[in-house]
LUMLUMDREN-2810 file (N, C-alpha, C; in Angstrom, 1 decimal):
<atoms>
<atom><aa>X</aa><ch>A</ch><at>N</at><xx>-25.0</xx><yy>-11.8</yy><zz>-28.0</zz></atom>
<atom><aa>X</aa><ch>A</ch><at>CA</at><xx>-23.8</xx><yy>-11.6</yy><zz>-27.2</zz></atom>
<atom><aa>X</aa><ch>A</ch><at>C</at><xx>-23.6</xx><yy>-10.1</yy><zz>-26.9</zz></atom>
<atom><aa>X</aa><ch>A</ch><at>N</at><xx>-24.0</xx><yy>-9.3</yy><zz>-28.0</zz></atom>
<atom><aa>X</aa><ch>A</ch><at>CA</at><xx>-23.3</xx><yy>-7.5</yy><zz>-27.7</zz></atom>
<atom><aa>X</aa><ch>A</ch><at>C</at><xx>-24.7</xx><yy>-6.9</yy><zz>-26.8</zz></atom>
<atom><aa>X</aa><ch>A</ch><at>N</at><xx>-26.0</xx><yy>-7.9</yy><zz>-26.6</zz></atom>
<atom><aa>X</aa><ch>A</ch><at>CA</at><xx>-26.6</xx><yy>-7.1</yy><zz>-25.7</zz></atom>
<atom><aa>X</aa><ch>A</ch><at>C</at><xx>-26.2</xx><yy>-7.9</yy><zz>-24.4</zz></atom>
<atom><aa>X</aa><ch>A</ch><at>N</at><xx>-26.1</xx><yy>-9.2</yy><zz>-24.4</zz></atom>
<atom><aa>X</aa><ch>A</ch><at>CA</at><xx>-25.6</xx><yy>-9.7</yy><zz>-22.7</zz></atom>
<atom><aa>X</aa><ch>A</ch><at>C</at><xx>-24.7</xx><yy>-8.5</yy><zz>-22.2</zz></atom>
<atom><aa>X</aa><ch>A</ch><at>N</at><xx>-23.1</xx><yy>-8.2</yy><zz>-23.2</zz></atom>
<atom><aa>X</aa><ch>A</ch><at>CA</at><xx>-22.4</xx><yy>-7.4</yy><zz>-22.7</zz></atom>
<atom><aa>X</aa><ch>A</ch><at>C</at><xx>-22.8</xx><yy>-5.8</yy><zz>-22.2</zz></atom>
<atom><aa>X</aa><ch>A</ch><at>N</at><xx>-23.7</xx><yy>-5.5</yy><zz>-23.2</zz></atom>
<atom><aa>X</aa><ch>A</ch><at>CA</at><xx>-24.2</xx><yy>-4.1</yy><zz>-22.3</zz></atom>
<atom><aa>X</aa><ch>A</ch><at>C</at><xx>-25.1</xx><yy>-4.6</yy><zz>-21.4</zz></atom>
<atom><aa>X</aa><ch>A</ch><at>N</at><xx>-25.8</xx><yy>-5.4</yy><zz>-21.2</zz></atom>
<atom><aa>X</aa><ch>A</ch><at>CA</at><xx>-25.7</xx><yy>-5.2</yy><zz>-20.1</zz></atom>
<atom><aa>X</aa><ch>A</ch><at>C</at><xx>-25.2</xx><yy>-5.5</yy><zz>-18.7</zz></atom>
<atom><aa>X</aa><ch>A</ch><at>N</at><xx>-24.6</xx><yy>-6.4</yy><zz>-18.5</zz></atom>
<atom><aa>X</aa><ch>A</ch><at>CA</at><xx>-23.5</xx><yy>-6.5</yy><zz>-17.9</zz></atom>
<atom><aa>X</aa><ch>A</ch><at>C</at><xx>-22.7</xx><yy>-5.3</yy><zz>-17.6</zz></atom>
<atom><aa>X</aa><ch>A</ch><at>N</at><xx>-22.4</xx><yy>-4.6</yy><zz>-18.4</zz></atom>
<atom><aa>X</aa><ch>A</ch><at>CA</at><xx>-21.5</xx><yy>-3.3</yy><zz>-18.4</zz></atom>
<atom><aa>X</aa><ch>A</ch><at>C</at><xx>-22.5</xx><yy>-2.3</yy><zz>-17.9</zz></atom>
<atom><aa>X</aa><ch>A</ch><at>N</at><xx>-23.8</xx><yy>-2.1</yy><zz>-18.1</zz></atom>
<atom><aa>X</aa><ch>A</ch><at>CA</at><xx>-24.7</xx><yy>-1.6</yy><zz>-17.5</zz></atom>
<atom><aa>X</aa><ch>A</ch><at>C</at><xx>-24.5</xx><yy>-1.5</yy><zz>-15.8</zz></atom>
<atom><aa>X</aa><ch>A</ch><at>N</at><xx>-25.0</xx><yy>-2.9</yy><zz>-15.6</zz></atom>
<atom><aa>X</aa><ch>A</ch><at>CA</at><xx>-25.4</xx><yy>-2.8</yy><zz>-14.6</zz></atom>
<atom><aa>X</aa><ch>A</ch><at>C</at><xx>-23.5</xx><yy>-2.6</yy><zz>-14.0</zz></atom>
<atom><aa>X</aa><ch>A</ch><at>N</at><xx>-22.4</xx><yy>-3.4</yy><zz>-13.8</zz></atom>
<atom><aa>X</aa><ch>A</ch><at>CA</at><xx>-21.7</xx><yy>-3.0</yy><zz>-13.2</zz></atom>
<atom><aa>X</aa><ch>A</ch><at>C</at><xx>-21.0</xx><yy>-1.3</yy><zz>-12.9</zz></atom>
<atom><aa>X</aa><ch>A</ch><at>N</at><xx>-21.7</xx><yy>-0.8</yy><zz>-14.4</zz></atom>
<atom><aa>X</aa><ch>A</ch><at>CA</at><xx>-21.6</xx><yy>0.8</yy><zz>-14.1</zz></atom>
<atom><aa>X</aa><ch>A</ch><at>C</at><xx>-22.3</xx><yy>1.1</yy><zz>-13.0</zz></atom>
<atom><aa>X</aa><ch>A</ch><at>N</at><xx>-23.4</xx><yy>1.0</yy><zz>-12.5</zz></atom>
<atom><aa>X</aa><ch>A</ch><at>CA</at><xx>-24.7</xx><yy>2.0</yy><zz>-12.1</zz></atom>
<atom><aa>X</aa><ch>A</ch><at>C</at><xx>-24.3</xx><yy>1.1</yy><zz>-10.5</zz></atom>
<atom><aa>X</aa><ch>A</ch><at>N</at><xx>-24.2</xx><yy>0.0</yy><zz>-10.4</zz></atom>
<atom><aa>X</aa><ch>A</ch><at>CA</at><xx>-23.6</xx><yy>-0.5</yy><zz>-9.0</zz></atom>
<atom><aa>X</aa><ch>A</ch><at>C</at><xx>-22.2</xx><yy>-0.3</yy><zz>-8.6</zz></atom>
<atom><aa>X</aa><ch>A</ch><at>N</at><xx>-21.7</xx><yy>-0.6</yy><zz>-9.2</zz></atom>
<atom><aa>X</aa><ch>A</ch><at>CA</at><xx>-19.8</xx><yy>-0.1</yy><zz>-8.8</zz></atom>
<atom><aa>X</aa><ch>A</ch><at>C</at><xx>-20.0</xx><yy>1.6</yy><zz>-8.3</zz></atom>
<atom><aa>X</aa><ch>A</ch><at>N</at><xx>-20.8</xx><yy>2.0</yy><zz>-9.2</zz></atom>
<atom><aa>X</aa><ch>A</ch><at>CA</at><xx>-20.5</xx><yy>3.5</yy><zz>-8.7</zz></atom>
<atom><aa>X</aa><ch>A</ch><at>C</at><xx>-21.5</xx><yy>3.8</yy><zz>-7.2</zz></atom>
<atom><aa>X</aa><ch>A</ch><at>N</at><xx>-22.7</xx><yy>3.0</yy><zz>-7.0</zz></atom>
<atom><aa>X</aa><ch>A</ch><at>CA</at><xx>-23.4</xx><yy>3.1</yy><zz>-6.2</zz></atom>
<atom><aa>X</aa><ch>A</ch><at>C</at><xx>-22.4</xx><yy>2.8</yy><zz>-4.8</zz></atom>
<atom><aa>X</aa><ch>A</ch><at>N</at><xx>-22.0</xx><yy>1.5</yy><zz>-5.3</zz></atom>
<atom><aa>X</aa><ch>A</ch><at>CA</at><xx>-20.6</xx><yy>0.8</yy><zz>-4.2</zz></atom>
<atom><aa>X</aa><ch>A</ch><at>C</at><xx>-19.4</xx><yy>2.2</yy><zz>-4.0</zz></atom>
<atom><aa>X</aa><ch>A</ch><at>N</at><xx>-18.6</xx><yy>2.7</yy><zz>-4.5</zz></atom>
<atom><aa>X</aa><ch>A</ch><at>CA</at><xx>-18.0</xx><yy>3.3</yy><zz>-4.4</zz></atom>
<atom><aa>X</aa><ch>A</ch><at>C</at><xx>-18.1</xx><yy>4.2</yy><zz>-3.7</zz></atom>
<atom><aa>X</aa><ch>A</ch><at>N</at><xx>-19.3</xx><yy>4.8</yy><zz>-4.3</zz></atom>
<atom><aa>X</aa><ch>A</ch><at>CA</at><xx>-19.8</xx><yy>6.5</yy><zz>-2.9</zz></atom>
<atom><aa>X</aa><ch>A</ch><at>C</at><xx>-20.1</xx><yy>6.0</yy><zz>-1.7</zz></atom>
<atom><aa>X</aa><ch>A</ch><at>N</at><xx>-20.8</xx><yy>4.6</yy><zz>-1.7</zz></atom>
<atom><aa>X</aa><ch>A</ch><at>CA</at><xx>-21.2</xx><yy>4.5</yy><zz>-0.5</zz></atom>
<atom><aa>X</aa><ch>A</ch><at>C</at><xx>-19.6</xx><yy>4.0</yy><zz>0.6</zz></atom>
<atom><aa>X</aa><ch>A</ch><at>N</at><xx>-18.7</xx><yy>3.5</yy><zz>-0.2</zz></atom>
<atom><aa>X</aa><ch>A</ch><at>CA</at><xx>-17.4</xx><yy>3.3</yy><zz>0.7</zz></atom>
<atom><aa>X</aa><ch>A</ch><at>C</at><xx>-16.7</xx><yy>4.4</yy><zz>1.0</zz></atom>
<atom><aa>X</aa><ch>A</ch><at>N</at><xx>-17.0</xx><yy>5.3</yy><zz>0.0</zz></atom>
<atom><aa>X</aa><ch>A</ch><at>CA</at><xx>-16.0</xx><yy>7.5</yy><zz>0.3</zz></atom>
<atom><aa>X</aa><ch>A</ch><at>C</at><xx>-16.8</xx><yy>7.8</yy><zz>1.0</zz></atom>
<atom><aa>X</aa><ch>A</ch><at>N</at><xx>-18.1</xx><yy>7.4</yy><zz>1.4</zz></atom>
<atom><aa>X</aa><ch>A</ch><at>CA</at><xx>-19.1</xx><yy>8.2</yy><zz>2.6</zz></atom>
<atom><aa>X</aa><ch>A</ch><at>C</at><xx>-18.5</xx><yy>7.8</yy><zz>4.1</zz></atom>
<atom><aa>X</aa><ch>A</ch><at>N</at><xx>-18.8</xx><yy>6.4</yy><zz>4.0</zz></atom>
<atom><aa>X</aa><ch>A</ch><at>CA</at><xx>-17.9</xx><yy>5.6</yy><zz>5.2</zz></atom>
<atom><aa>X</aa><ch>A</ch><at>C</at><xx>-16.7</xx><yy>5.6</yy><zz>5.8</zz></atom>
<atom><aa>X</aa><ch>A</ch><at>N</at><xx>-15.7</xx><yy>5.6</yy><zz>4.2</zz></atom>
<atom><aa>X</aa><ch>A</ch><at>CA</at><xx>-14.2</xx><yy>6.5</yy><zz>4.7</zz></atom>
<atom><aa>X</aa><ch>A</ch><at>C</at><xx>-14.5</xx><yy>8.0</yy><zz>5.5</zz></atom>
<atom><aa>X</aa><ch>A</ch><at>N</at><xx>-15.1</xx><yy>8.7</yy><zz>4.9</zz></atom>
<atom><aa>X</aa><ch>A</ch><at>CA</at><xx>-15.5</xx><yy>10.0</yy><zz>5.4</zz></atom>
<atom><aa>X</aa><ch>A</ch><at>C</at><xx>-16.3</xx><yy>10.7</yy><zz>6.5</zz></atom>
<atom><aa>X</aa><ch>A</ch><at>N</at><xx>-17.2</xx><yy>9.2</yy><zz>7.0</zz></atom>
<atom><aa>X</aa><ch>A</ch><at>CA</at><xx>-17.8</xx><yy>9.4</yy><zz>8.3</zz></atom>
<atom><aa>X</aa><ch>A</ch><at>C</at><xx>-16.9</xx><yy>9.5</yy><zz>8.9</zz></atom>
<atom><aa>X</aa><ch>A</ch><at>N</at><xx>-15.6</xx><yy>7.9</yy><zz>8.8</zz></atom>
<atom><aa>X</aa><ch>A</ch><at>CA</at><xx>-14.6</xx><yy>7.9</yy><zz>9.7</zz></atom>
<atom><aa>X</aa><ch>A</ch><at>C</at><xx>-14.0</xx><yy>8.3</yy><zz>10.2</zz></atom>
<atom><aa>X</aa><ch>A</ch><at>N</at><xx>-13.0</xx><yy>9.3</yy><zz>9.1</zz></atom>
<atom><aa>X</aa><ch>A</ch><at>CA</at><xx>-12.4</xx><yy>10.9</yy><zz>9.1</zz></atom>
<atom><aa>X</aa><ch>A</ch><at>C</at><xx>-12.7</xx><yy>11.5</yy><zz>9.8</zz></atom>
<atom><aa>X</aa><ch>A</ch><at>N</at><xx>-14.0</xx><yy>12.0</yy><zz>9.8</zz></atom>
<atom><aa>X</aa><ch>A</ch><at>CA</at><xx>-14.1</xx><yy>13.0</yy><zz>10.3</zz></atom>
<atom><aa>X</aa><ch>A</ch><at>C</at><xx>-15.5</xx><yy>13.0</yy><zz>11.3</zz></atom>
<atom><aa>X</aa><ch>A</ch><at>N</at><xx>-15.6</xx><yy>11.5</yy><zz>12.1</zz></atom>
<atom><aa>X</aa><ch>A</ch><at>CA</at><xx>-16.1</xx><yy>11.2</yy><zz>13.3</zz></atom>
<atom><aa>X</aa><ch>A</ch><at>C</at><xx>-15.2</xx><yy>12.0</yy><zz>14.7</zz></atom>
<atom><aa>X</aa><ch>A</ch><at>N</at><xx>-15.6</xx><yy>13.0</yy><zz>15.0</zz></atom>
<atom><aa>X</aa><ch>A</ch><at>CA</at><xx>-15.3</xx><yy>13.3</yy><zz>16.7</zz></atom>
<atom><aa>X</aa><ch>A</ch><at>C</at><xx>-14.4</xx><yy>12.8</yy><zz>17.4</zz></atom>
<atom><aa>X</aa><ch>A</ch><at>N</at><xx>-15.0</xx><yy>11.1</yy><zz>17.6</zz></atom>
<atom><aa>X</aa><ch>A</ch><at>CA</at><xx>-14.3</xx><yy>10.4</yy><zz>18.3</zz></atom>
<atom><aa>X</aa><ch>A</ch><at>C</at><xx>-12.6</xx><yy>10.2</yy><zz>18.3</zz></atom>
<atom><aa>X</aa><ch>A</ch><at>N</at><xx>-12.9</xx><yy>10.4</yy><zz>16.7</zz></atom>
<atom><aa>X</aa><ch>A</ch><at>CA</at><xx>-11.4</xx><yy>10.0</yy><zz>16.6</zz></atom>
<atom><aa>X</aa><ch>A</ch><at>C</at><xx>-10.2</xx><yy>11.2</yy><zz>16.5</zz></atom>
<atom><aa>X</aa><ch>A</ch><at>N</at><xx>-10.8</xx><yy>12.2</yy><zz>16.8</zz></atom>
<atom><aa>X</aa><ch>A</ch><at>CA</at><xx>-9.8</xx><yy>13.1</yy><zz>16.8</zz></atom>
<atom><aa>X</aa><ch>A</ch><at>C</at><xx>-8.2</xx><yy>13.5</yy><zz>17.4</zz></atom>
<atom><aa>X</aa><ch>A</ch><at>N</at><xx>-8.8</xx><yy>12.5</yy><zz>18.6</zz></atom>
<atom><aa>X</aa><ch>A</ch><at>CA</at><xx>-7.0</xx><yy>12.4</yy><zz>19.3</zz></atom>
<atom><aa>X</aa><ch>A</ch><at>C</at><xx>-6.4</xx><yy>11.2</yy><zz>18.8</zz></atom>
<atom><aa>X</aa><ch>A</ch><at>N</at><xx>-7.1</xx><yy>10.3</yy><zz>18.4</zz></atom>
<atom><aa>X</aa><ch>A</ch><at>CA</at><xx>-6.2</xx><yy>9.3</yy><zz>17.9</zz></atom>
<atom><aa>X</aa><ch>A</ch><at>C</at><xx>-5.6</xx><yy>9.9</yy><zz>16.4</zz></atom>
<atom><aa>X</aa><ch>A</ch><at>N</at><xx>-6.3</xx><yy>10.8</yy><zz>15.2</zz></atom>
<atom><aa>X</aa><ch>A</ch><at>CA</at><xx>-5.3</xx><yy>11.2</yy><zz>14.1</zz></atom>
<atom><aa>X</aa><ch>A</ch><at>C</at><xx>-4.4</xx><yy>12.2</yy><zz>14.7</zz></atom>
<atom><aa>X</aa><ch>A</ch><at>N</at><xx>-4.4</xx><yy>13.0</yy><zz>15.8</zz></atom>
<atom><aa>X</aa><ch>A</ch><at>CA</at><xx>-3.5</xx><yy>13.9</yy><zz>16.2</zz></atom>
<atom><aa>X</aa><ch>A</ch><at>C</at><xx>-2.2</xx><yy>13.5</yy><zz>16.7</zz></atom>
<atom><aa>X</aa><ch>A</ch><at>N</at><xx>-2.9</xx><yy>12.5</yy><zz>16.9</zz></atom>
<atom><aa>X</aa><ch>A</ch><at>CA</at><xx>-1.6</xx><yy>11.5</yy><zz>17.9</zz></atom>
<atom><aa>X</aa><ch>A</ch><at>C</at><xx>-0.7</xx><yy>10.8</yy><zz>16.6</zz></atom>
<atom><aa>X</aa><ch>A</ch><at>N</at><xx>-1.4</xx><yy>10.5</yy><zz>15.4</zz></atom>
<atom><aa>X</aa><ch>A</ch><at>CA</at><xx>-0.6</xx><yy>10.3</yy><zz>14.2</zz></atom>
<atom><aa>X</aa><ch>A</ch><at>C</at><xx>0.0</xx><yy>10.8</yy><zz>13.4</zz></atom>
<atom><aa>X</aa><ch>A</ch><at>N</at><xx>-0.3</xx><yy>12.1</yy><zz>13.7</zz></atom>
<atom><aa>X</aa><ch>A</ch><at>CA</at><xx>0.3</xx><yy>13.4</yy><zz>13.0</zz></atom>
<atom><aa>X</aa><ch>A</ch><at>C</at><xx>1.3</xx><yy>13.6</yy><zz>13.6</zz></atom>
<atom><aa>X</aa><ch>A</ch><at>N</at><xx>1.4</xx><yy>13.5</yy><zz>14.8</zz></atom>
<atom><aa>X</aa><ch>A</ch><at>CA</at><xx>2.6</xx><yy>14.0</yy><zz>15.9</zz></atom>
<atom><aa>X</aa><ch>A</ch><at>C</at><xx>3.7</xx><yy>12.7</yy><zz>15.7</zz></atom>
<atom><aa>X</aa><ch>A</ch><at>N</at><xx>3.1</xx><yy>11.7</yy><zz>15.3</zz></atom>
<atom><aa>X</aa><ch>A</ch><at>CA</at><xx>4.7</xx><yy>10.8</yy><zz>15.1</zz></atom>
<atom><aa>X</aa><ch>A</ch><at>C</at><xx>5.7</xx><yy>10.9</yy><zz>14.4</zz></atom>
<atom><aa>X</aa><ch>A</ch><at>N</at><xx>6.0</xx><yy>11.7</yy><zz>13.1</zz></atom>
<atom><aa>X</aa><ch>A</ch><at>CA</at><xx>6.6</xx><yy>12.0</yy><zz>12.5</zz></atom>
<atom><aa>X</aa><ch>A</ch><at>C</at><xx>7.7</xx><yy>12.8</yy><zz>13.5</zz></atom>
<atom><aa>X</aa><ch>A</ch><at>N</at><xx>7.3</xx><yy>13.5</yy><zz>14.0</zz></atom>
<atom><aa>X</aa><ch>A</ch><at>CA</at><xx>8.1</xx><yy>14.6</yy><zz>14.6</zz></atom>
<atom><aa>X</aa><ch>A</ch><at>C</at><xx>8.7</xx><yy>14.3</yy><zz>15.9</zz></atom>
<atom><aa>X</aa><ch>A</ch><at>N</at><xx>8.4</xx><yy>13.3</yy><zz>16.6</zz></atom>
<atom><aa>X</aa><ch>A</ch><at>CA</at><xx>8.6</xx><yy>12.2</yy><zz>17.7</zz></atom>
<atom><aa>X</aa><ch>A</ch><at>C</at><xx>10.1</xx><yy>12.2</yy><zz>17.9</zz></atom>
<atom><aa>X</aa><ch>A</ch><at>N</at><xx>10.6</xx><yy>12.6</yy><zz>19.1</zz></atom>
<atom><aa>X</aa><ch>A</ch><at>CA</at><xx>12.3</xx><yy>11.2</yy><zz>19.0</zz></atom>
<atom><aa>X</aa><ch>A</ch><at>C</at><xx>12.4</xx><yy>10.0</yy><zz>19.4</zz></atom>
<atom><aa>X</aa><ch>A</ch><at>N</at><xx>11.2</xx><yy>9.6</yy><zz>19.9</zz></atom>
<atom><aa>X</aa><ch>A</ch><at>CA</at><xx>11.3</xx><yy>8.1</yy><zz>20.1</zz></atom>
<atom><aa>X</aa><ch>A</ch><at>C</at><xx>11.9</xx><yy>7.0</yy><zz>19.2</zz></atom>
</atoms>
């Protein structure tokens, strides 16, 4: 039973973290894709809006 759990606990270490970076890479393309630069500017400026 205490080696099923390591490994189990293995492997979800070494993949969760694999999963993880690869989702902060993807948030981070997003970010900071070009494209989207007037749409977060345009988000930034709502706050300040009187509409």
């Amino acid at each position: 039973m205490n080696e099923t759990y390591r490994a189990v606990a293995e492997f979800a270490q070494t993949w969760g973290l694999i999963y993880f970076v690869g989702i902060f890479l993807c948030v981070l393309v997003y970010a900071l894709a070009p494209s989207r630069k007037s749409e977060f500017e345009h988000a930034a400026r709502l706050p300040l809006s009187e509409d």
